[in-house]
C-alpha positions in Angstrom: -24.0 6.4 -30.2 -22.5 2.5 -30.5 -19.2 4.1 -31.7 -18.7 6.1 -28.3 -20.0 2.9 -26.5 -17.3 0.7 -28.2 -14.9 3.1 -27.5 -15.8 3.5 -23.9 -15.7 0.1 -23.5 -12.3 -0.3 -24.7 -11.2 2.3 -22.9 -12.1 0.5 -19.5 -10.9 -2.5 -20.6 -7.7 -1.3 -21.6 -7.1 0.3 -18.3 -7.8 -2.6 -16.8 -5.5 -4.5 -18.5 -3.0 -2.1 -17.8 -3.7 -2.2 -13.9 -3.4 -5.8 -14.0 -0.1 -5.7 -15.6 1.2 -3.0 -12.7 0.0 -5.6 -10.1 1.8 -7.7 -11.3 4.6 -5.7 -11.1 4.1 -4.3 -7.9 3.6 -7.8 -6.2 7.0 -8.8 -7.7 8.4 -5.8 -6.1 6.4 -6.4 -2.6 8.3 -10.3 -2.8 11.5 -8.9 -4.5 12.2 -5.7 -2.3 15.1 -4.8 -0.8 14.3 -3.4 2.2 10.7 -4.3 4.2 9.9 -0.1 3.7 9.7 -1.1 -0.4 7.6 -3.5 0.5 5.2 -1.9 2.5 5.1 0.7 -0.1 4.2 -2.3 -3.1 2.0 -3.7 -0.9 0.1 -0.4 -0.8 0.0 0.6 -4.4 -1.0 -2.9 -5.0 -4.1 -2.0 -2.7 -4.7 1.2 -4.8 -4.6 -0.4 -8.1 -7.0 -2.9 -6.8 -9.6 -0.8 -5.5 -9.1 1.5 -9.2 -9.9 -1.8 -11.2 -13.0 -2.3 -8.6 -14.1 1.3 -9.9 -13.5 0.6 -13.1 -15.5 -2.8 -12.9 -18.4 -0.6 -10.9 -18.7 1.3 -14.3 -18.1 -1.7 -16.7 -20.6 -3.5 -15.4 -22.8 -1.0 -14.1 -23.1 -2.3 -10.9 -23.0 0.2 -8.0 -22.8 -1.7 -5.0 -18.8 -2.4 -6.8 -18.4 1.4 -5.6 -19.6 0.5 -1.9 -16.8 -2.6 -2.1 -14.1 -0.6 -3.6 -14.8 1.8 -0.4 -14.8 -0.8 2.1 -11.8 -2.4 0.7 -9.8 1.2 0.9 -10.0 1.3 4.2 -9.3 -2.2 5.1 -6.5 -1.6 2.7 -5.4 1.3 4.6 -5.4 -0.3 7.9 -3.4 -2.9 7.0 -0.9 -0.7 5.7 -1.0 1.2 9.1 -0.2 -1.8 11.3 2.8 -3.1 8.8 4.4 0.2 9.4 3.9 0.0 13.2 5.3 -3.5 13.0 7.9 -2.8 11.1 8.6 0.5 13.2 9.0 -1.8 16.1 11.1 -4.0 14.5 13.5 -0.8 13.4 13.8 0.0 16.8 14.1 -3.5 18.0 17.3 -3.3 15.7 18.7 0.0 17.3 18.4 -1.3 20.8 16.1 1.5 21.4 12.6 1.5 23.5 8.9 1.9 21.4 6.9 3.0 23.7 5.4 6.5 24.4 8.0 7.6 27.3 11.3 6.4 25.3 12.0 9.7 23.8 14.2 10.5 26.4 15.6 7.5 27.1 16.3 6.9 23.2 17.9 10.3 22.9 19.9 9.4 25.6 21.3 5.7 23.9 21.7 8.2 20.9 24.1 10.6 22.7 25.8 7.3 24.1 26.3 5.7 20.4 27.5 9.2 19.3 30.0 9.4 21.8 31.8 6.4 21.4 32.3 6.9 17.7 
């Protein structure tokens, strides 16, 4: 029974290690990106590797209230995630001269056929 233990253990810690290394990586993507949509995408699987290695600390340390956390931060996580691509929606239509509101369909359909026509 130790010998499944010790390897359960390492197991755990090697996927932690692993997810930590990933971060890494994915936070030098998020600063490093080309275009804000990478970004926003790093950022997120930077939140999803985070709330894995709070699982995986849950079971490592047999703590559950570590499962409760993880939970709490997905959805934090989530939210922020859902306002950076609203900003950055904004921001896109900022760009295009175009309106973000709810009644700009038309009107945006309408600069569309404009910018169409003169090429």
């Amino acid at each position: 029974m130790d010998k499944i233990g010790q390897a359960y253990e390492m197991l755990l810690t090697g996927a932690a290690l692993i997810l930590a290394v990933l971060m890494i990586i994915s936070i030098i993507r998020s600063v490093l990106g080309p275009k804000i949509s990478d970004r926003i995408i790093a950022v997120n699987m930077t939140g999803t590797m985070v709330i894995m290695v709070i699982a995986i600390l849950s079971v490592y340390l047999d703590e559950n209230y570590l499962v409760d956390v993880s939970l709490i931060y997905a959805m934090i996580s989530f939210l922020g995630v859902v306002v950076l691509c609203k900003v950055y929606t904004g921001v896109y239509l900022q760009k295009k001269n175009r309106k973000a509101d709810l009644g700009a369909i038309e009107d945006n359909v309408g600069i569309q056929a404009e910018e169409e026509d003169s090429l």
